[in-house]
CHARMM-style PDB file with segment names, atoms N, HN, CA, C and O in Angstrom:
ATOM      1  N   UNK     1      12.829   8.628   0.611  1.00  0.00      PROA
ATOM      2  CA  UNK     1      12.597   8.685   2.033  1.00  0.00      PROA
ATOM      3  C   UNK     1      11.120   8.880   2.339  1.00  0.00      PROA
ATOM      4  O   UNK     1      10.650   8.990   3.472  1.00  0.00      PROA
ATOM      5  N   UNK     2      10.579   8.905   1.426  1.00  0.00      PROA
ATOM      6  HN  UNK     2      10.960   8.816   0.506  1.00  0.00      PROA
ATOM      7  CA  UNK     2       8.880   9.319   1.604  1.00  0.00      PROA
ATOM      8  C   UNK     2       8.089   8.234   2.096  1.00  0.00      PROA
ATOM      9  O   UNK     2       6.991   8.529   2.568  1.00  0.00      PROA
ATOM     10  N   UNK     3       8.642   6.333   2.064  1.00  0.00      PROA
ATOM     11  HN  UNK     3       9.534   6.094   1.680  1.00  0.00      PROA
ATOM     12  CA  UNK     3       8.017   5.447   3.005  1.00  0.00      PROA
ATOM     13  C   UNK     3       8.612   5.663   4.335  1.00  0.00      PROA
ATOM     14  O   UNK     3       8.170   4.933   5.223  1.00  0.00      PROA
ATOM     15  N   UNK     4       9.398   6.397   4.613  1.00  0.00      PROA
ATOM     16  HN  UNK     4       9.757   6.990   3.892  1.00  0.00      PROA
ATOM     17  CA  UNK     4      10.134   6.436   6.208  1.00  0.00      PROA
ATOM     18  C   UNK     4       9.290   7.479   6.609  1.00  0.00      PROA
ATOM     19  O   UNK     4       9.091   7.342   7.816  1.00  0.00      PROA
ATOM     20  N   UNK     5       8.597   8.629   6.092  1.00  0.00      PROA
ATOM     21  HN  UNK     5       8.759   8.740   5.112  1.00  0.00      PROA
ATOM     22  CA  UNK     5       7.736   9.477   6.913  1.00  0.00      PROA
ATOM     23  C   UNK     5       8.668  10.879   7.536  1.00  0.00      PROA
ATOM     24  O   UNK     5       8.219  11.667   8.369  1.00  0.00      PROA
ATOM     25  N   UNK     6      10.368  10.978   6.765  1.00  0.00      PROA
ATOM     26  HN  UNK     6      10.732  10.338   6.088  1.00  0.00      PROA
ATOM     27  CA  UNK     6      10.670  12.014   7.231  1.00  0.00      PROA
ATOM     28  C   UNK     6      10.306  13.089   6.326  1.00  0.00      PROA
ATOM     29  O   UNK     6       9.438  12.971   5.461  1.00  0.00      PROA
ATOM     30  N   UNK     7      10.951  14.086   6.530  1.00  0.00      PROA
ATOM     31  HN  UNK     7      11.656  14.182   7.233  1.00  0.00      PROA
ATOM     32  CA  UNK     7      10.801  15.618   6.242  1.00  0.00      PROA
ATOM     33  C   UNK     7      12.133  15.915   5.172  1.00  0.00      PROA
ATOM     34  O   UNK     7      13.150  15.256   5.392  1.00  0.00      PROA
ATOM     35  N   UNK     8      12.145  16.998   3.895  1.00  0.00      PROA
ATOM     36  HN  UNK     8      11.319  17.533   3.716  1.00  0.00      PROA
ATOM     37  CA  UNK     8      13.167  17.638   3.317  1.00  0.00      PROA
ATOM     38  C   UNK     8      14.054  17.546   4.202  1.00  0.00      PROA
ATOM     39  O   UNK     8      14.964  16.741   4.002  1.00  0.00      PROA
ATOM     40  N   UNK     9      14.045  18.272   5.326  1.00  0.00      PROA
ATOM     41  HN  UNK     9      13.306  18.925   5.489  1.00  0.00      PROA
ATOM     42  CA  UNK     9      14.816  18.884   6.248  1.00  0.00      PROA
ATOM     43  C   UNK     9      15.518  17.827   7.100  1.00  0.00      PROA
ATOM     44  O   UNK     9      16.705  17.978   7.387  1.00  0.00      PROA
ATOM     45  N   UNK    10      14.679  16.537   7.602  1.00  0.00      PROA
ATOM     46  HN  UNK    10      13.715  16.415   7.370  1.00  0.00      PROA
ATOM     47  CA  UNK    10      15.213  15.346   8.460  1.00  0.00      PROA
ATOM     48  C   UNK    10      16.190  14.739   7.289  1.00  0.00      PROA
ATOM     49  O   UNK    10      17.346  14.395   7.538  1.00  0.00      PROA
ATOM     50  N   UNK    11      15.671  14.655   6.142  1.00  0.00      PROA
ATOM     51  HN  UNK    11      14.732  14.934   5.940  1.00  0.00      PROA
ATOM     52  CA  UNK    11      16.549  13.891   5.444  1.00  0.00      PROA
ATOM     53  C   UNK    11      18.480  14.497   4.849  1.00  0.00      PROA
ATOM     54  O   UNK    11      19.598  14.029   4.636  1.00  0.00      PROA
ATOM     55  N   UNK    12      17.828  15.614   4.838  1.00  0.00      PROA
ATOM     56  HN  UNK    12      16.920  15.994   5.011  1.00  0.00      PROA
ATOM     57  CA  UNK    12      19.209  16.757   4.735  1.00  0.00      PROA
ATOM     58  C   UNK    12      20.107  16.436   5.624  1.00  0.00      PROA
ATOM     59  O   UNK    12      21.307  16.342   5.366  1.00  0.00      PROA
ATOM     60  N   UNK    13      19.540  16.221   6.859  1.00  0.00      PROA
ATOM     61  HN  UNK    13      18.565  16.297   7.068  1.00  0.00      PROA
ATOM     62  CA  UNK    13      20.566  16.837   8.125  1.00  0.00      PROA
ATOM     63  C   UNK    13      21.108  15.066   8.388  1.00  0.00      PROA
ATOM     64  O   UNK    13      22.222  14.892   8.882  1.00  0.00      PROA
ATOM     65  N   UNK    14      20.398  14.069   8.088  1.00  0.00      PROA
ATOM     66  HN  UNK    14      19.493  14.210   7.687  1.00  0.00      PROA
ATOM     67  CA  UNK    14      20.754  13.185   8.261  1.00  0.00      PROA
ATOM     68  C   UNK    14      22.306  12.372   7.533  1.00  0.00      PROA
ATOM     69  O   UNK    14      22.262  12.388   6.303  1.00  0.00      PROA
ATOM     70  N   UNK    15      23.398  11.806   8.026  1.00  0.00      PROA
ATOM     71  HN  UNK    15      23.433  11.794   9.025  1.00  0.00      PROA
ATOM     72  CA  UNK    15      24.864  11.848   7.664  1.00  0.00      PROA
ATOM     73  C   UNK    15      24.882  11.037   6.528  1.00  0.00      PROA
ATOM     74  O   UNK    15      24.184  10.026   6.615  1.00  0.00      PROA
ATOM     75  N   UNK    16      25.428  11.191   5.596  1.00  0.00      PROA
ATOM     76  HN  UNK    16      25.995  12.012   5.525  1.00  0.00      PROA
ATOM     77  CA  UNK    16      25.311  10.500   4.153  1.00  0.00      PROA
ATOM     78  C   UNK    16      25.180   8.813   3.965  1.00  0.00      PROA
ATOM     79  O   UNK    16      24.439   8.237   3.169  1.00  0.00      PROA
ATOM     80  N   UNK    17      26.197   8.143   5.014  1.00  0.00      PROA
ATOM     81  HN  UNK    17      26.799   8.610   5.661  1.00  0.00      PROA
ATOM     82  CA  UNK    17      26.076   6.713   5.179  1.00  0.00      PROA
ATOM     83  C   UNK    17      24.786   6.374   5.838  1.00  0.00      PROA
ATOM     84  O   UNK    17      24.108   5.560   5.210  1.00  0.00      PROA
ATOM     85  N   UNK    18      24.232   6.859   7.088  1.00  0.00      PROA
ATOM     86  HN  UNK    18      24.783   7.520   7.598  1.00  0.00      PROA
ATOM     87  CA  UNK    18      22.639   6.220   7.310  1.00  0.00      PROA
ATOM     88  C   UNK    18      21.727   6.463   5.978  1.00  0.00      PROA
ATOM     89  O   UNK    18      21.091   5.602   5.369  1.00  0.00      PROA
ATOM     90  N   UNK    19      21.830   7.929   5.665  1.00  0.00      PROA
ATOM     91  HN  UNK    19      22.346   8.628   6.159  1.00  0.00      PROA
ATOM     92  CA  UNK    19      20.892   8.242   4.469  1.00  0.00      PROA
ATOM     93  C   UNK    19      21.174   6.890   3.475  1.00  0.00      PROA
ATOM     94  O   UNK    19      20.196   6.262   3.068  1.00  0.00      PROA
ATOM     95  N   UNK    20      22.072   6.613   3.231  1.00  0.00      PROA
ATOM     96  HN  UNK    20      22.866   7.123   3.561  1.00  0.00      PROA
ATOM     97  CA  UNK    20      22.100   5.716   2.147  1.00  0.00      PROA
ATOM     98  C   UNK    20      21.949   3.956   2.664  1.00  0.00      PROA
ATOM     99  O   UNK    20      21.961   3.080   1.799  1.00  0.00      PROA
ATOM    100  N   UNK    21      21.841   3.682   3.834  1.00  0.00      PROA
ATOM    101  HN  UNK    21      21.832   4.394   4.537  1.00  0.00      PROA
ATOM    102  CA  UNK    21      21.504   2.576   4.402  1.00  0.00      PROA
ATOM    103  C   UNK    21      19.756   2.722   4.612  1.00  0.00      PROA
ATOM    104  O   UNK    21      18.837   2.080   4.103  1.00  0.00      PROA
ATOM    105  N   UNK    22      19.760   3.620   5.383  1.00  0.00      PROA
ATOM    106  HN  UNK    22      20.507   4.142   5.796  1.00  0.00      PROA
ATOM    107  CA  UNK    22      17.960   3.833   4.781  1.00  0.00      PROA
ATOM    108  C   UNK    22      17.276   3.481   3.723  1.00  0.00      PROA
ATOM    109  O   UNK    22      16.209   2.877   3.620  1.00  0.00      PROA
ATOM    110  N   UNK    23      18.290   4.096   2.629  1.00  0.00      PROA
ATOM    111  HN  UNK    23      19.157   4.586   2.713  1.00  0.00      PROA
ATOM    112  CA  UNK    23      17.445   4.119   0.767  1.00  0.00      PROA
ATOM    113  C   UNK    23      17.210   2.512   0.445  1.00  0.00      PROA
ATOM    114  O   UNK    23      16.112   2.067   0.110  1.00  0.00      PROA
ATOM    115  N   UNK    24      18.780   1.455   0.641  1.00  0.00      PROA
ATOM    116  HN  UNK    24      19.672   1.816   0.913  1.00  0.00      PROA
ATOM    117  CA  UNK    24      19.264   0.401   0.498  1.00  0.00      PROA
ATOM    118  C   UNK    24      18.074  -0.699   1.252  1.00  0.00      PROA
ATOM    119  O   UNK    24      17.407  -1.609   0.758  1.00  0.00      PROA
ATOM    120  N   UNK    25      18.162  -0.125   2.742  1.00  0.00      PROA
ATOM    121  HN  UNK    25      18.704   0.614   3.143  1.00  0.00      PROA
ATOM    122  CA  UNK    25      16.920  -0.678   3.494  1.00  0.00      PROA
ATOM    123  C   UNK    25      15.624  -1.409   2.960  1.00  0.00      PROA
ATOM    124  O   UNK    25      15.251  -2.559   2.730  1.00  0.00      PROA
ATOM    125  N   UNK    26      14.918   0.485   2.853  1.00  0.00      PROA
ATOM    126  HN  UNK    26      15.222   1.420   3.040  1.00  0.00      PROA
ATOM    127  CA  UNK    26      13.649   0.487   1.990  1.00  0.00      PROA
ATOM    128  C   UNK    26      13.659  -0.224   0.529  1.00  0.00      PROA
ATOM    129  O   UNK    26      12.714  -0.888   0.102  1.00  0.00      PROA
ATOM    130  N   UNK    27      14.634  -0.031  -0.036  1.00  0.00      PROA
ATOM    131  HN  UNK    27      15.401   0.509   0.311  1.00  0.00      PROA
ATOM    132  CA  UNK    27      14.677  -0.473  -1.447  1.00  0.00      PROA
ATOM    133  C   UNK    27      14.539  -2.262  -1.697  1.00  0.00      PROA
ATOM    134  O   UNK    27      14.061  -2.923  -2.618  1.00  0.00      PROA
ATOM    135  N   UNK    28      15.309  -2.694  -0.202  1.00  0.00      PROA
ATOM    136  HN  UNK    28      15.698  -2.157   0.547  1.00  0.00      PROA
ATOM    137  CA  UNK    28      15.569  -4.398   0.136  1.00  0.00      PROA
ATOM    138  C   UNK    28      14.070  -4.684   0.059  1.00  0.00      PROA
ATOM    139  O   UNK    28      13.565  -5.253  -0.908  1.00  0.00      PROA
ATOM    140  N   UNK    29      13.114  -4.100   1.541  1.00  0.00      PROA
ATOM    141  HN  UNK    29      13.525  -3.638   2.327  1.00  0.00      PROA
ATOM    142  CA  UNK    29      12.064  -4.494   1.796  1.00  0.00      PROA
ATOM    143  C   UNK    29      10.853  -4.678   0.984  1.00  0.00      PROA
ATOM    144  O   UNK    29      10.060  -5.593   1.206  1.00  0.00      PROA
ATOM    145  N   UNK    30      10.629  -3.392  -0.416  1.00  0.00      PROA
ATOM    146  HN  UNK    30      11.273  -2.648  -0.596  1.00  0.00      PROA
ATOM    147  CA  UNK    30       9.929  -3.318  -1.399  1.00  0.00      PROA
ATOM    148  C   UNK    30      10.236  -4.092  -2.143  1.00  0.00      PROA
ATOM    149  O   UNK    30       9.318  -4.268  -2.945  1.00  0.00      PROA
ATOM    150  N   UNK    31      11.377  -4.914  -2.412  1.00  0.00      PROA
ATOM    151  HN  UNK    31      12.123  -4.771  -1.761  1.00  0.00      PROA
ATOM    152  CA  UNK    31      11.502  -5.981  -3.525  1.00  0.00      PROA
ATOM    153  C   UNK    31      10.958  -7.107  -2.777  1.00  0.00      PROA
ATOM    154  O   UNK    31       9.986  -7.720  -3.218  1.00  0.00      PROA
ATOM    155  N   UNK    32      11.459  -7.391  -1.788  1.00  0.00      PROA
ATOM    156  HN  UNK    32      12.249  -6.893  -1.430  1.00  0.00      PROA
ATOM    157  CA  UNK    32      10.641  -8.473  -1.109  1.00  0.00      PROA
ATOM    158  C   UNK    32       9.687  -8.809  -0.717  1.00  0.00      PROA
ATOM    159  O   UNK    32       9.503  -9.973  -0.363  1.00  0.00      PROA
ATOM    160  N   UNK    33       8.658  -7.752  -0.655  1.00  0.00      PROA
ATOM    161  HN  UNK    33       8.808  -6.806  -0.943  1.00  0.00      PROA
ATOM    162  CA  UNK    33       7.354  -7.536  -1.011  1.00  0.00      PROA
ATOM    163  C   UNK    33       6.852  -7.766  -2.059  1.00  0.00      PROA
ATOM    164  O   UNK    33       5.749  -8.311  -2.007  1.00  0.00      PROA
ATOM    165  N   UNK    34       7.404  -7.474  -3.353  1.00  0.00      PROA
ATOM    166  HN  UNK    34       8.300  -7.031  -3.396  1.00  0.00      PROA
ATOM    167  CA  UNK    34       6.966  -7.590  -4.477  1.00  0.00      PROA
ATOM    168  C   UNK    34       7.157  -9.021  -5.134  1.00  0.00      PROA
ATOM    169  O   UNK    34       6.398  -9.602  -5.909  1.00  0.00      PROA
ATOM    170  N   UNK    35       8.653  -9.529  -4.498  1.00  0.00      PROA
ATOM    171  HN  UNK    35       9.270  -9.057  -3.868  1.00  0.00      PROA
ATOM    172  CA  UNK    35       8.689 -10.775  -5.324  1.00  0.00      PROA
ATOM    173  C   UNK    35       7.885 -11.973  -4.072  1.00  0.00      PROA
ATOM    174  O   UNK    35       7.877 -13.144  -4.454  1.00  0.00      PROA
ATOM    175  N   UNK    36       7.298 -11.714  -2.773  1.00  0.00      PROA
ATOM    176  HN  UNK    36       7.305 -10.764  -2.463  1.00  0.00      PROA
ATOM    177  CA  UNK    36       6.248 -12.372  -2.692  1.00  0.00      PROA
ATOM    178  C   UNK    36       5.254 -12.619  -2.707  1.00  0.00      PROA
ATOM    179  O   UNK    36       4.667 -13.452  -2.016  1.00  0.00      PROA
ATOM    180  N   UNK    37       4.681 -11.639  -3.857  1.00  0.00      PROA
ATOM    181  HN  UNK    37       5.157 -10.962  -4.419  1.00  0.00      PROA
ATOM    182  CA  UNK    37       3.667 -11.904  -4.816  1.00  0.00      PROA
ATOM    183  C   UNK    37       2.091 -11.356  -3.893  1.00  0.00      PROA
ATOM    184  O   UNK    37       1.093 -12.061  -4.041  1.00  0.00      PROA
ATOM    185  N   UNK    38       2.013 -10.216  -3.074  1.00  0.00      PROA
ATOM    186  HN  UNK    38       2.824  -9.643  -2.954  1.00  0.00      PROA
ATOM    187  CA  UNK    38       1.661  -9.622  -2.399  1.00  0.00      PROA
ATOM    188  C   UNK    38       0.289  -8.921  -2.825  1.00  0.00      PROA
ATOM    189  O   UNK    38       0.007  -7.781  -3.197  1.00  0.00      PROA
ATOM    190  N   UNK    39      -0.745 -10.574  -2.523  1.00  0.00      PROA
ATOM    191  HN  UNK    39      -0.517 -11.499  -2.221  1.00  0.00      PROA
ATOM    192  CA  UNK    39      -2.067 -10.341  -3.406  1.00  0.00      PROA
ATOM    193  C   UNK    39      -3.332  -9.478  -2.684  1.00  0.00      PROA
ATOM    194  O   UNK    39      -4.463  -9.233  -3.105  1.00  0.00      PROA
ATOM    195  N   UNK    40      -2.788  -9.192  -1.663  1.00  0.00      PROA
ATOM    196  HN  UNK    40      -1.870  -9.392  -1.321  1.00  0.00      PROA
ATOM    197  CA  UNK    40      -3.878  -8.499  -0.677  1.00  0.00      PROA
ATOM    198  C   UNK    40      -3.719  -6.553  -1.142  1.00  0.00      PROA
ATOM    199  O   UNK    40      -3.354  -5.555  -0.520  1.00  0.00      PROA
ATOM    200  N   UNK    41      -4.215  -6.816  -2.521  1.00  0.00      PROA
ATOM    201  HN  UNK    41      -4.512  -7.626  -3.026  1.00  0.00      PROA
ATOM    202  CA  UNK    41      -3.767  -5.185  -2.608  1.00  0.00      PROA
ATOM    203  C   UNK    41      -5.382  -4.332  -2.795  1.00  0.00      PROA
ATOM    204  O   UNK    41      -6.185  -4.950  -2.096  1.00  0.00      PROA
ATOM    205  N   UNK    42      -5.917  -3.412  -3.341  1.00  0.00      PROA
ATOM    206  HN  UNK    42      -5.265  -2.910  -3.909  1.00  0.00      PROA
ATOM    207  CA  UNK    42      -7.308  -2.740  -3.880  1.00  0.00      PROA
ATOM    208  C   UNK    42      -7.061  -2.201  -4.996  1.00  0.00      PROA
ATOM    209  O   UNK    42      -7.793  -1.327  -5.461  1.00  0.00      PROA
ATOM    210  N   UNK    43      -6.172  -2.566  -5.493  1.00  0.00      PROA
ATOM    211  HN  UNK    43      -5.578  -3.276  -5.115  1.00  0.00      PROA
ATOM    212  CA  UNK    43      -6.288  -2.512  -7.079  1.00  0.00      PROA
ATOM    213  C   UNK    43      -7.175  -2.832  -7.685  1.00  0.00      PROA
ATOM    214  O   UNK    43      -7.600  -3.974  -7.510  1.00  0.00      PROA
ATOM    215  N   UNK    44      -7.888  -1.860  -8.751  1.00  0.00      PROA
ATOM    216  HN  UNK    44      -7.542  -0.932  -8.893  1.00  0.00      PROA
ATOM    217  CA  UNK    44      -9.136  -2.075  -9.213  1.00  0.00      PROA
ATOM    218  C   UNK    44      -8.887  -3.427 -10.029  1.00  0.00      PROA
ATOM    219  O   UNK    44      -9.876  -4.128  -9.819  1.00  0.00      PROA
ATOM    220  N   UNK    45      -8.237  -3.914 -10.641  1.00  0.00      PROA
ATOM    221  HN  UNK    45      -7.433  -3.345 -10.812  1.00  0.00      PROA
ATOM    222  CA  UNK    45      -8.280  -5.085 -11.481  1.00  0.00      PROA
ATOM    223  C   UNK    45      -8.419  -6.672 -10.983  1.00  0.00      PROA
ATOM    224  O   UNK    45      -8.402  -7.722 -11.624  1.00  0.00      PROA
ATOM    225  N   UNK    46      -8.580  -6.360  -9.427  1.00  0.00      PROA
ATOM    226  HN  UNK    46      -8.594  -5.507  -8.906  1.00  0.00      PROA
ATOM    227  CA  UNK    46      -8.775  -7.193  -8.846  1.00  0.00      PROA
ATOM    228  C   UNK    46     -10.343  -7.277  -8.230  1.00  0.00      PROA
ATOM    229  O   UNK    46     -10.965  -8.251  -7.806  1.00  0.00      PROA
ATOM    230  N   UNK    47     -10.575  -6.419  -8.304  1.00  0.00      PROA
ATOM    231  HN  UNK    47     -10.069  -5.628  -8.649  1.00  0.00      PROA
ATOM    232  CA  UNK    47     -11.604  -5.810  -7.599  1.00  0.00      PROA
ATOM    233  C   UNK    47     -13.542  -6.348  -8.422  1.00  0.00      PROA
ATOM    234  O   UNK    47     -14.558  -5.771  -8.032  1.00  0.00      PROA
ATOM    235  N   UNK    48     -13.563  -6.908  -8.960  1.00  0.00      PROA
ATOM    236  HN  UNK    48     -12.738  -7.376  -9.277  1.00  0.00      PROA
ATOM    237  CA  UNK    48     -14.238  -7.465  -9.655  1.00  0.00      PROA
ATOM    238  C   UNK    48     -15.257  -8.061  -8.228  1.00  0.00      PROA
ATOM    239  O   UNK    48     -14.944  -8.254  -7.054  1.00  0.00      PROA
ATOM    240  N   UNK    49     -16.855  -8.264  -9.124  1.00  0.00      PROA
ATOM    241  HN  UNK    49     -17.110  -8.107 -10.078  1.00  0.00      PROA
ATOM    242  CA  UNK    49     -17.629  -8.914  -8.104  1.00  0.00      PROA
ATOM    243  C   UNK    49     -17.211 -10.275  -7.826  1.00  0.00      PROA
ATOM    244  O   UNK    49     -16.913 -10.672  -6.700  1.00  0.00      PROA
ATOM    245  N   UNK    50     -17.194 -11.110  -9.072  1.00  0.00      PROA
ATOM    246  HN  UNK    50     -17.436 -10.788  -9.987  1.00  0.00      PROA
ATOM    247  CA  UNK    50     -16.920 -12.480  -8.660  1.00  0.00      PROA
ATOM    248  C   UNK    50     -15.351 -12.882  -7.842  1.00  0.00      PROA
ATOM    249  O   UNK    50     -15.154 -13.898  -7.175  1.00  0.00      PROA
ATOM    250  N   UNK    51     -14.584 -12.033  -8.052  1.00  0.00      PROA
ATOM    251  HN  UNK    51     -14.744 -11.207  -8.593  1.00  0.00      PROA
ATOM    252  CA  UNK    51     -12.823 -11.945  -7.130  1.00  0.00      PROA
ATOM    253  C   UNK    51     -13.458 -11.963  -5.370  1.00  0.00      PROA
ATOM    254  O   UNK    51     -13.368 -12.793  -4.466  1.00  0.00      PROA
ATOM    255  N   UNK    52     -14.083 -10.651  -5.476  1.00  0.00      PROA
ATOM    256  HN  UNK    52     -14.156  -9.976  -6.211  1.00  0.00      PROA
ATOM    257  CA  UNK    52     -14.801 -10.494  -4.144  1.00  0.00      PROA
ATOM    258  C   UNK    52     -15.303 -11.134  -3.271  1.00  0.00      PROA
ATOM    259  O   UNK    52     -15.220 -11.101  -2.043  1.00  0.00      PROA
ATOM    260  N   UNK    53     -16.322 -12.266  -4.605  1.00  0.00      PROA
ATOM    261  HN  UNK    53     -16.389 -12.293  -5.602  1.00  0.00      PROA
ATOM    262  CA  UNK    53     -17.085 -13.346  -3.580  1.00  0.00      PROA
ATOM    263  C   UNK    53     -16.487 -14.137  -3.279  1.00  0.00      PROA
ATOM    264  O   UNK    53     -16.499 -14.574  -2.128  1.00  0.00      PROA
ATOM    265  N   UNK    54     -15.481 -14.763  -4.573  1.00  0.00      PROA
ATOM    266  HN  UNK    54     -15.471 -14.408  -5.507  1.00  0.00      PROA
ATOM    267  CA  UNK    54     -14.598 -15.513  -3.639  1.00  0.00      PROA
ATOM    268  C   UNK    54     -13.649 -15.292  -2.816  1.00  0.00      PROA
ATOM    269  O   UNK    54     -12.806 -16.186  -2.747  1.00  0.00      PROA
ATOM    270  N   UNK    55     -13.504 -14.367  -2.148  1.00  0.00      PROA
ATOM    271  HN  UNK    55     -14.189 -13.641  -2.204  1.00  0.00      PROA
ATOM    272  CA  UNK    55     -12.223 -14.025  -1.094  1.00  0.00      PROA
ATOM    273  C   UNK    55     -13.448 -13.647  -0.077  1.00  0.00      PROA
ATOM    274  O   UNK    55     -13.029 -13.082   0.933  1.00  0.00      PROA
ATOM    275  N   UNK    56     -14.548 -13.788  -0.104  1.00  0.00      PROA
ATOM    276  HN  UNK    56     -14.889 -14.247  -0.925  1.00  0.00      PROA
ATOM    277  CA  UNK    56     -15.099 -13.604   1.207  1.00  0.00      PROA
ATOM    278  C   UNK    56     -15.541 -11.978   1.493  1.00  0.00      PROA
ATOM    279  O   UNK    56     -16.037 -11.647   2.570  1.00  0.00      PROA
ATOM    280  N   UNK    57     -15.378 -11.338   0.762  1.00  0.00      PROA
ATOM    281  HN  UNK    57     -14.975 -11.607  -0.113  1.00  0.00      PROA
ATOM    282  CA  UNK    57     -15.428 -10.105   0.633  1.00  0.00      PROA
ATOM    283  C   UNK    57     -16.779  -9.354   0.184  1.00  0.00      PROA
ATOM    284  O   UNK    57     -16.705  -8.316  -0.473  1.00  0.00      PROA
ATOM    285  N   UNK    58     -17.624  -9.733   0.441  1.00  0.00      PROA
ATOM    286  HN  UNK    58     -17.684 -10.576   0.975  1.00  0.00      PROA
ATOM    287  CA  UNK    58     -18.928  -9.882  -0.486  1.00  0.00      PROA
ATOM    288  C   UNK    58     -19.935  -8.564   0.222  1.00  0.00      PROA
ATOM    289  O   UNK    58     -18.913  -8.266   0.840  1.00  0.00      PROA
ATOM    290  N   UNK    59     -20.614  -7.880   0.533  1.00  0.00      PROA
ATOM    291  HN  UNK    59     -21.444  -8.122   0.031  1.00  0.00      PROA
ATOM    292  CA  UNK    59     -21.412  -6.789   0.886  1.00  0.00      PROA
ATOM    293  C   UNK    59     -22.661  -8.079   0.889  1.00  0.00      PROA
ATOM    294  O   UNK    59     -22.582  -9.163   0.310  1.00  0.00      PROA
ATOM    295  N   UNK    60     -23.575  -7.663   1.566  1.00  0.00      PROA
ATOM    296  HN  UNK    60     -23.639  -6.782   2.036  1.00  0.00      PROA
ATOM    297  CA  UNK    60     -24.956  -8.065   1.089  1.00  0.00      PROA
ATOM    298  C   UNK    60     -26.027  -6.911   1.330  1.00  0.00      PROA
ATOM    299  O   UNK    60     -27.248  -6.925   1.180  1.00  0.00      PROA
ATOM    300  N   UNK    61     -25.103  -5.842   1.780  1.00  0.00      PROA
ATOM    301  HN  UNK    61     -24.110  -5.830   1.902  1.00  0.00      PROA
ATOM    302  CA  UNK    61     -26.118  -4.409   1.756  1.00  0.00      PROA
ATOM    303  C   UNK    61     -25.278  -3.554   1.364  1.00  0.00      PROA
ATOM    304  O   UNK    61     -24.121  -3.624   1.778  1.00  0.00      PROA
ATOM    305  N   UNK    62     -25.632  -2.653   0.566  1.00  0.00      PROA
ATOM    306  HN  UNK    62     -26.572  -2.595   0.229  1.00  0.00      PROA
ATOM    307  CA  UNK    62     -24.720  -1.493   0.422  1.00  0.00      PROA
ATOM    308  C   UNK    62     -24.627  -0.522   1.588  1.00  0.00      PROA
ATOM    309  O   UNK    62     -25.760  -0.123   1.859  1.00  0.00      PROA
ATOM    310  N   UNK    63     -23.613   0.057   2.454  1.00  0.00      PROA
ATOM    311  HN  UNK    63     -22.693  -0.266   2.234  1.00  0.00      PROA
ATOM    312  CA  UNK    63     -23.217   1.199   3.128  1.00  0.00      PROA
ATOM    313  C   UNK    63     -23.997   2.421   3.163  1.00  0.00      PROA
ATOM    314  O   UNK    63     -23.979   3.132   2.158  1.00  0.00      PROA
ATOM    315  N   UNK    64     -24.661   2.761   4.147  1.00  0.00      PROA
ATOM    316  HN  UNK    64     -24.675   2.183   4.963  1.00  0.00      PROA
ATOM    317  CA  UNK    64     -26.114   3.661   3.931  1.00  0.00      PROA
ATOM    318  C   UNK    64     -25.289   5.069   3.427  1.00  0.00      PROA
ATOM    319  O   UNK    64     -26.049   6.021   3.254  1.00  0.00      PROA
ATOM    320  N   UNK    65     -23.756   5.358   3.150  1.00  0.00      PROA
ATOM    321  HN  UNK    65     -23.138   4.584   3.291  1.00  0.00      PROA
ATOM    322  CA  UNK    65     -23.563   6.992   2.584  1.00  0.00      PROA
ATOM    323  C   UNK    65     -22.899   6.560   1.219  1.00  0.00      PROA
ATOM    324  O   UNK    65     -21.861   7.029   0.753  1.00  0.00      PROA
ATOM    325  N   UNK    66     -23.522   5.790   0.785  1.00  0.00      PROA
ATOM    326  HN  UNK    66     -24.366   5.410   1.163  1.00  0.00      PROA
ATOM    327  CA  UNK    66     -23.311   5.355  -0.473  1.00  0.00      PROA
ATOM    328  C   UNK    66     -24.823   5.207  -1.253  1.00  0.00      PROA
ATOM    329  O   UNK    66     -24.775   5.412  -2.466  1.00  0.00      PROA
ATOM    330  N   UNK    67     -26.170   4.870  -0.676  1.00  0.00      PROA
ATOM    331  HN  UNK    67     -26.208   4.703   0.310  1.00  0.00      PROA
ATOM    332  CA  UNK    67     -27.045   4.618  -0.636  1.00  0.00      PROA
ATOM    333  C   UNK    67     -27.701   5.423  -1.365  1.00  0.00      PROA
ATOM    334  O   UNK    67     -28.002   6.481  -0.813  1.00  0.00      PROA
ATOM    335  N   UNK    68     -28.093   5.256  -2.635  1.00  0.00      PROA
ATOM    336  HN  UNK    68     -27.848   4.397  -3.084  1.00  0.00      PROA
ATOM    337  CA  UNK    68     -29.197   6.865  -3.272  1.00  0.00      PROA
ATOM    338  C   UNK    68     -30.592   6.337  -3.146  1.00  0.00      PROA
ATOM    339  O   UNK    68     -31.239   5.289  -3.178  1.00  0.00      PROA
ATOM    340  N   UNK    69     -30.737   8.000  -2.938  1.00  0.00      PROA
ATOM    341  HN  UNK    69     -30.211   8.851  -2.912  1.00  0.00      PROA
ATOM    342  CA  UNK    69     -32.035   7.857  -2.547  1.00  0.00      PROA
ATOM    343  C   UNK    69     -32.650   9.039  -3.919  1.00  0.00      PROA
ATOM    344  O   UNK    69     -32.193  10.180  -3.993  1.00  0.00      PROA
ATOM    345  N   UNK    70     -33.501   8.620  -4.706  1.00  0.00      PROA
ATOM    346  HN  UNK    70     -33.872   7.693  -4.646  1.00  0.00      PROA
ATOM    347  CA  UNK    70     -34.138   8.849  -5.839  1.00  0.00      PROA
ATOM    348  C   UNK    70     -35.934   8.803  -5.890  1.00  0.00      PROA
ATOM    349  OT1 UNK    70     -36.528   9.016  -6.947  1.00  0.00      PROA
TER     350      UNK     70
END
């Protein structure tokens, strides 16, 4: 229940058949996410300079609170 955003307590009080249409729910939507191949993620292994440039993603200045100053 932790992608639905309730509480120990919301999920307790909630009646055993929604609770378990919820789980079934969430469980549907994450596979279907996954088996459509859901490339927009920040996973470091993607994250490479040349991945970057080509997706358009490119910096041409670094972010001034990132910036050392030496």
């Amino acid at each position: 229940m932790y992608y639905l955003g309730f509480t120990y307590e919301g999920v307790y009080n909630i009646p055993i058949a929604t609770r378990q249409w919820y789980i079934e729910r969430t469980t549907k939507e994450l596979n279907r996410t996954s088996e459509q191949g859901n490339t927009q993620t920040k996973a470091l292994h993607g994250n490479t300079p040349d991945v970057r440039e080509m997706q358009g993603r490119i910096r041409t200045q670094v972010p001034s609170r990132l910036r050392r100053f030496t």
